[in-house]
Wavefront OBJ file of the C-alpha trace (Angstrom):
o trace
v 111.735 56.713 -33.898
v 108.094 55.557 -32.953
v 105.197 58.326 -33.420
v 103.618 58.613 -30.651
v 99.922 58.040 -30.157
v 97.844 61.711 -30.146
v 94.694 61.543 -27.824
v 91.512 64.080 -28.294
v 89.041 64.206 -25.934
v 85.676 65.249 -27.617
v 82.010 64.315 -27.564
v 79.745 62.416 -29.342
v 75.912 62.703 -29.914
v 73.255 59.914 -29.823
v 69.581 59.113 -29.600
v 70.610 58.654 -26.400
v 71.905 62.400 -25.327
v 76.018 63.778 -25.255
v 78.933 61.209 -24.567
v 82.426 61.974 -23.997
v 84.447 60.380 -25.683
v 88.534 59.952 -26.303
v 90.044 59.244 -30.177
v 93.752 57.968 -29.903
v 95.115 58.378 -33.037
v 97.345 54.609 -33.879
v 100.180 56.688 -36.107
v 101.609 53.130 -36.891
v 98.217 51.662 -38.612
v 96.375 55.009 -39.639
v 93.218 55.777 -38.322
v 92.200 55.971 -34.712
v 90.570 53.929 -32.165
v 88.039 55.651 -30.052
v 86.563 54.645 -26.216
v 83.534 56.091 -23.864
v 84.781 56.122 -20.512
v 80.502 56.385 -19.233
v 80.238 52.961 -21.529
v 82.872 50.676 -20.855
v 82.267 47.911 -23.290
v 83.028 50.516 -26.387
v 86.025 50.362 -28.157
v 85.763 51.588 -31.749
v 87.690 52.955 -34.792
v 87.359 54.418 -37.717
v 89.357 56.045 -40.570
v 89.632 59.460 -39.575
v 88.141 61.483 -36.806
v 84.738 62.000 -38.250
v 84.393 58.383 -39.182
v 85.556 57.074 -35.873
v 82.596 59.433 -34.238
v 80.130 57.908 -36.326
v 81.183 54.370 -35.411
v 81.468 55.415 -31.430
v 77.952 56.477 -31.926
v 76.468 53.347 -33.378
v 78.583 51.148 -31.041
v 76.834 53.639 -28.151
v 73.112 53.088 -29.164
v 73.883 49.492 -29.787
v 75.391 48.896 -26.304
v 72.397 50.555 -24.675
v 69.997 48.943 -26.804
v 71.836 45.827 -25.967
v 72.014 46.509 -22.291
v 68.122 47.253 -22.170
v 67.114 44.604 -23.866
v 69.033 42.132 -21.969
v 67.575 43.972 -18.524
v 64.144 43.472 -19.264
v 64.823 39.784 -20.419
v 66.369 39.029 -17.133
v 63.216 40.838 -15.386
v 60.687 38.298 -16.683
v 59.510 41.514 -19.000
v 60.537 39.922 -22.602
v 61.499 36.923 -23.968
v 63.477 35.793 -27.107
v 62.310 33.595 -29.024
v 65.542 33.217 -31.049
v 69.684 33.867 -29.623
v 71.500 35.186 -32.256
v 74.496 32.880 -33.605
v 77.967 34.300 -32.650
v 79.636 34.357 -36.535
v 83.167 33.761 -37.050
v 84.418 37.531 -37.649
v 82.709 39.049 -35.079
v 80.341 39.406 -32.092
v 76.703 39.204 -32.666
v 74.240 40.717 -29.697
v 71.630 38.402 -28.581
l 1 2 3 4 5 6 7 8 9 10 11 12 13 14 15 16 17 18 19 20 21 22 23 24 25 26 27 28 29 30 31 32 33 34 35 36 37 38 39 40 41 42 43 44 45 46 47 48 49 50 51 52 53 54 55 56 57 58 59 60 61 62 63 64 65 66 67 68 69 70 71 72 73 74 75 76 77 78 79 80 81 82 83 84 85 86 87 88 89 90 91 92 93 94
């Protein structure tokens, strides 16, 4: 029989103020993955519930860092002198 998948909904802090946040434990790989409704583009895990709040909250201040920085380029306010590569793994944020 297939264990089913336990969700949580809890909250995470940033820099950036509260976030809710949901942790769906993945009984077949360990661990458990972790999304922020109010920030779409997050999808996270980590090793156990503490862990995968840590990594929700870097991916969080990383997205809005991300998301500001790519505002005020498109707004004439900034400008990069240098895109970051994507590497092979992963994604970079330019």
């Amino acid at each position: 029989m297939k264990k089913r998948a336990k969700k949580i909904k809890t909250e995470v802090q940033t820099d950036y103020g509260l976030f809710a946040v949901v942790l769906e434990s993945e009984p077949d790989m360990g661990g458990y993955m972790i999304t922020v409704p109010k920030v779409p583009p997050v999808i996270t895990c980590g090793r156990n519930i503490t862990h995968a709040k840590e990594m929700a909250r870097e991916a969080i201040e990383l997205t809005l860092e991300t998301q500001t920085l790519h505002a005020a380029e498109q707004a004439g306010r900034i400008k990069f002198t240098k895109k970051a590569s994507l590497p092979a793994h992963g994604v970079a944020f330019a």
